[in-house]
N, C-alpha and C positions, 0 to 999 in steps of 0.2 A: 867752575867753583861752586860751592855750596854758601850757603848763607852764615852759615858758622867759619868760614875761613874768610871770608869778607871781613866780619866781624872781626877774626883774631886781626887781617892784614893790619885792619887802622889801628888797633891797641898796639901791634909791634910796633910800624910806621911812628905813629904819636910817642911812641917811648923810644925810638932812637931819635930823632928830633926834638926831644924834653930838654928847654935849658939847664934841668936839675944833675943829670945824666944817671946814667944806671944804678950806679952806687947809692945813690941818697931814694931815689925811685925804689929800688930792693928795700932800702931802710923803714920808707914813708910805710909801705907795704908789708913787714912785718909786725910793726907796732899796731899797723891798723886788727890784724891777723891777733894779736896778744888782747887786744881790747875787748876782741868778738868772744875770746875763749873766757872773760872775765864776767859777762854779763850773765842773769840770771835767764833761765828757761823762756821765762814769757816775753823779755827782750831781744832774745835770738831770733823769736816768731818773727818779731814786728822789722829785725835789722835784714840791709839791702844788702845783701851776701854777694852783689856783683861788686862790691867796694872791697871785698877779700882777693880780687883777681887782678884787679888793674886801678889808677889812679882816676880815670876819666869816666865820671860819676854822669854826664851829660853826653856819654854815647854808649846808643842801646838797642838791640833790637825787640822792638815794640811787637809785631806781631809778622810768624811765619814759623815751619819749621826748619829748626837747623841744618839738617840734610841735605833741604830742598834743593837738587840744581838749576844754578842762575846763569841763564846766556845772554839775558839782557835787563838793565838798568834802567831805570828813568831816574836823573840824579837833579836836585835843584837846592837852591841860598834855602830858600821857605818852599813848604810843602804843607799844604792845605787840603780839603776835599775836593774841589774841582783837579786838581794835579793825580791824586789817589783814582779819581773817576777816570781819569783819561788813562792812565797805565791799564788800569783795568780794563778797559775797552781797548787797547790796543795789545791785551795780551802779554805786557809787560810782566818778569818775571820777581824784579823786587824794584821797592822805592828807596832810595836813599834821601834822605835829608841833613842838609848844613846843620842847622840850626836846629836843636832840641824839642822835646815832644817828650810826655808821658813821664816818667822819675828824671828824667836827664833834665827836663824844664824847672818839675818841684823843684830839685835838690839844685840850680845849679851855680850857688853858692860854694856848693864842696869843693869844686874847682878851683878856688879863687885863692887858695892855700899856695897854687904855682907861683902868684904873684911875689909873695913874701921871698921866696928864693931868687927869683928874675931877678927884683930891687936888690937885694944881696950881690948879686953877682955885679950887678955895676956902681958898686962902692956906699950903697946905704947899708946902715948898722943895723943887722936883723933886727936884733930889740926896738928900734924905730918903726923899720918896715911892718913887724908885727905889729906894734900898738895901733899903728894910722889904718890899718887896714882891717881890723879887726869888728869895727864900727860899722866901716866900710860894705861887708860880709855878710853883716848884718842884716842893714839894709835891704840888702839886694835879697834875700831868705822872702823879709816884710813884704818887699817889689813881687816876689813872682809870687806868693803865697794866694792874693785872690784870682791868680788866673785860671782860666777851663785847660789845664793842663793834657786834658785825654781827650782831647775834643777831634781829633785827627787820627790820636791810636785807636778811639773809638770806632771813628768810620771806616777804617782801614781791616777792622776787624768782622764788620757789618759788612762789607763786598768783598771781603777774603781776600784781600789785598799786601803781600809779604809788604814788612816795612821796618829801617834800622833810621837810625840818628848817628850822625858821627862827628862831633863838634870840636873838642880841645887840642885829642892827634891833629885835625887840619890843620887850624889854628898853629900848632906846635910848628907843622910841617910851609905853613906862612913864614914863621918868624926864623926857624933856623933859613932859608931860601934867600931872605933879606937880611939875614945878618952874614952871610957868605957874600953875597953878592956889597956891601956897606965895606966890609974887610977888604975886597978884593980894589974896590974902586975909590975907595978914601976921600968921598966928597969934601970939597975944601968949603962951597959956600953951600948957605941954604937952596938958590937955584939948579946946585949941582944935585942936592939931594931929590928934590923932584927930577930933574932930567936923568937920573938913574932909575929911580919911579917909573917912567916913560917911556923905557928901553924895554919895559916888561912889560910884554903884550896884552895880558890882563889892565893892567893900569891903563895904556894908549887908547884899547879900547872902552873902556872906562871912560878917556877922556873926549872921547869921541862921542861919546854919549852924553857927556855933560859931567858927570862924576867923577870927574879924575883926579889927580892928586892938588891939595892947594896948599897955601901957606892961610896957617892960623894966627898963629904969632911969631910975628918978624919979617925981616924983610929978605929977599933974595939975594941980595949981597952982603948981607951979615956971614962972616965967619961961622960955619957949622960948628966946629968942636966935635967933641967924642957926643956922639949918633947913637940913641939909645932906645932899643925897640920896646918898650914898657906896657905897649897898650895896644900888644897883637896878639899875645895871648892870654890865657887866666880868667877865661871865661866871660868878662864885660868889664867895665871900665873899675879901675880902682879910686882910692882915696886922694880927693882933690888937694889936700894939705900934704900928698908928698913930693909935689913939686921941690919947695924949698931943700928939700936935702937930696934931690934929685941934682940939682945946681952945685950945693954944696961936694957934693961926690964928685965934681968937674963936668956933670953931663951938659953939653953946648944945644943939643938938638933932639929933640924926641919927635919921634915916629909912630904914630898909631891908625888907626881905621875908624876913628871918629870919634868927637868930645864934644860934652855939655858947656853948657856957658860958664857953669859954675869953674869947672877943669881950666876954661880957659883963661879966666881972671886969676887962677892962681899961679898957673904956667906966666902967665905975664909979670905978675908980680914977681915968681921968681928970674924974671930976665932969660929964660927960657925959649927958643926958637920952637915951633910946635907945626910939623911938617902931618897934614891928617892924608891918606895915603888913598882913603874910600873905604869905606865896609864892603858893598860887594865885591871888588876891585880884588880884594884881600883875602875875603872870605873864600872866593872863587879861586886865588892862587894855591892855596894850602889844602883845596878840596880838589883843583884839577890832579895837583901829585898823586892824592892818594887815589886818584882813578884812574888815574893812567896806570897804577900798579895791577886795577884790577882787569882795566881792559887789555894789559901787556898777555892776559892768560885766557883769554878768548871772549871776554864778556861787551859786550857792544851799550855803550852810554847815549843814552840820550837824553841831552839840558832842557831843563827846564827851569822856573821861579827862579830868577836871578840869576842862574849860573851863566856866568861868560868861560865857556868852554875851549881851553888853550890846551893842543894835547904834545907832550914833551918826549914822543916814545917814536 
C-alpha cells in the first residue's frame, strides 16, 4: 500500500462506522464545500482545504510522500520523538499515530460537531444538544490553543521520518464495535456491562494491567437500562451539563473511555450509571480494526506507545 491509500482506508473506515451515516456525512460536506466557495481570495489562502474531503479534521498526514510504498508500520496511542527515532533506526516505512499531531491537534475542536448528532440519536433535542455543547467546543479550541502542536511533525520531518495521525475514524470504528456488540448482548445489570467489557480482549488486557474497565458511578447491580456510548467518540470529552437530558431521554448507563470529576458529579446528579471502559483499552480497539485492514494487504504493524495490539484477521 502507499501512504495515500492508508490515508483514504481510515477516512472510508471512519465514515462507514460514523453514528451520523452517509447521508448527513454527504450533507455536513457539502455545506462545508459552499462555505469555501463563499469566502473571499485571502481567506481561501489561509482555509484547511483537507476540511473539503472528509469530516475528520484530527487525521492527517503530517509528513511523507503520498506514493511512497509502505510494507511496514510502527503504530502506537501517542507517538513522540523517541517512538519517530526508533522506526527510523529500524528502517521502518511510516508511523502512524492514535492520537493527533500538527492541525489534527490545533483544530481538534472541529470534530466535536459528531457529538451534537450522537446525543441526537439517543433521544436529546438537537437544540439542547447544540446549546450545551457549543461552550463546550469552545473550550477545548482555548485547551489545545497553547500547546507545541508541531513538536513531533517537526522531528519527524528533521530524520525524514513518513508520519500520518488517524484519530475520530478509530474512535468511530471503537464505538460502532461496542455498540454491536451492547445490541447483540443486552446487558441487564451494570456488572454485566463490564463483564462484556471483559470479553474484549483489549479491555481484559487492560485489565491485567491495571486499567481495565470500572464502575464510576453506581453500583454493579443496579439495573443498566438503555446503554449509551456518548463518550467514545467526537474527539474528547463533552459538555458536563448534558447529563441531565441524557437521563431524561431514558438513558440508564453511559459508556465512555474516561471522565473528569467535574462529568462525574453531574452524571451522579443525574442518577446516571457511568461505566469508564479505559482510554487506552478503547483507543486501542478502534485503532486495532483499522490495522488489521491494513495489514490484511500485506503491511506488517508493529505496537508501540500504548497500543495493546489485538489482531481480528
Amino acid at each position: 500500500m502507499t501512504i495515500k491509500q492508508i490515508y483514504q482506508t481510515a477516512i472510508a473506515l471512519g465514515e462507514k462506522a460514523d453514528p451520523r451515516g452517509t447521508a448527513r456525512i454527504k450533507k455536513l460536506l457539502k455545506k462545508e464545500r459552499e462555505k469555501f466557495k463563499k469566502l473571499s481570495p485571502k481567506e481561501k489562502k489561509l482555509f484547511d482545504k483537507e476540511r473539503l474531503k472528509h469530516l475528520y479534521s484530527d487525521t492527517r498526514i503530517h509528513f511523507g510522500s503520498l506514493e511512497k510504498r509502505v510494507k511496514s508500520v510502527m503504530a502506537g496511542i501517542d507517538i513522540g520523538s523517541a517512538e519517530l527515532m526508533l522506526a527510523k533506526e529500524k528502517g521502518v516505512d511510516l508511523v502512524i499515530s492514535h492520537h493527533p499531531w500538527g492541525m489534527g491537534l490545533a483544530n481538534l475542536q472541529d470534530v466535536m460537531d459528531l457529538q451534537t448528532d450522537l446525543l441526537a440519536l439517543y433521544g436529546v433535542p438537537i437544540n439542547v444538544a447544540e446549546d450545551l455543547l457549543e461552550p463546550r467546543i469552545s473550550e477545548v479550541a482555548r485547551g489545545v490553543a497553547p500547546l507545541n502542536h508541531y513538536e513531533a511533525v517537526d522531528f519527524a520531518k528533521t530524520v525524514k521520518m513518513p508520519f500520518i495521525s488517524v484519530h475520530t475514524p478509530a474512535d468511530n470504528l471503537c464505538y460502532a464495535f461496542l455498540k454491536k456488540e451492547i445490541e447483540k448482548k443486552e446487558p441487564e445489570t451494570v456488572e454485566e456491562v463490564i463483564d462484556l467489557l471483559l470479553k474484549i480482549p483489549e479491555y481484559k488486557t487492560a485489565a491485567k494491567m491495571g486499567m481495565g474497565p470500572k464502575i464510576f458511578v453506581g453500583k454493579p447491580e443496579r439495573r443498566a437500562g438503555r446503554v449509551a456510548l456518548t463518550e467514545i467518540t467526537g474527539g474528547t470529552e463533552g459538555s458536563p451539563k448534558i447529563y441531565e437530558w441524557l437521563a431524561k431521554a431514558g438513558i440508564g448507563t453511559i459508556i465512555g473511555m474516561h471522565m473528569k470529576e467535574e462529568h462525574k458529579k453531574e452524571a451522579e446528579k443525574a442518577h446516571l450509571n457511568v461505566v469508564i471502559a479505559g482510554h487506552m483499552a478503547s483507543d486501542s480497539l478502534g485503532f486495532n480494526l483499522f490495522l488489521d485492514e491494513i495489514e490484511k494487504r500485506g503491511v506488517k504493524i508493529i505496537p508501540i506507545g500504548g497500543l495493546i495490539r489485538v489482531k481480528r484477521i
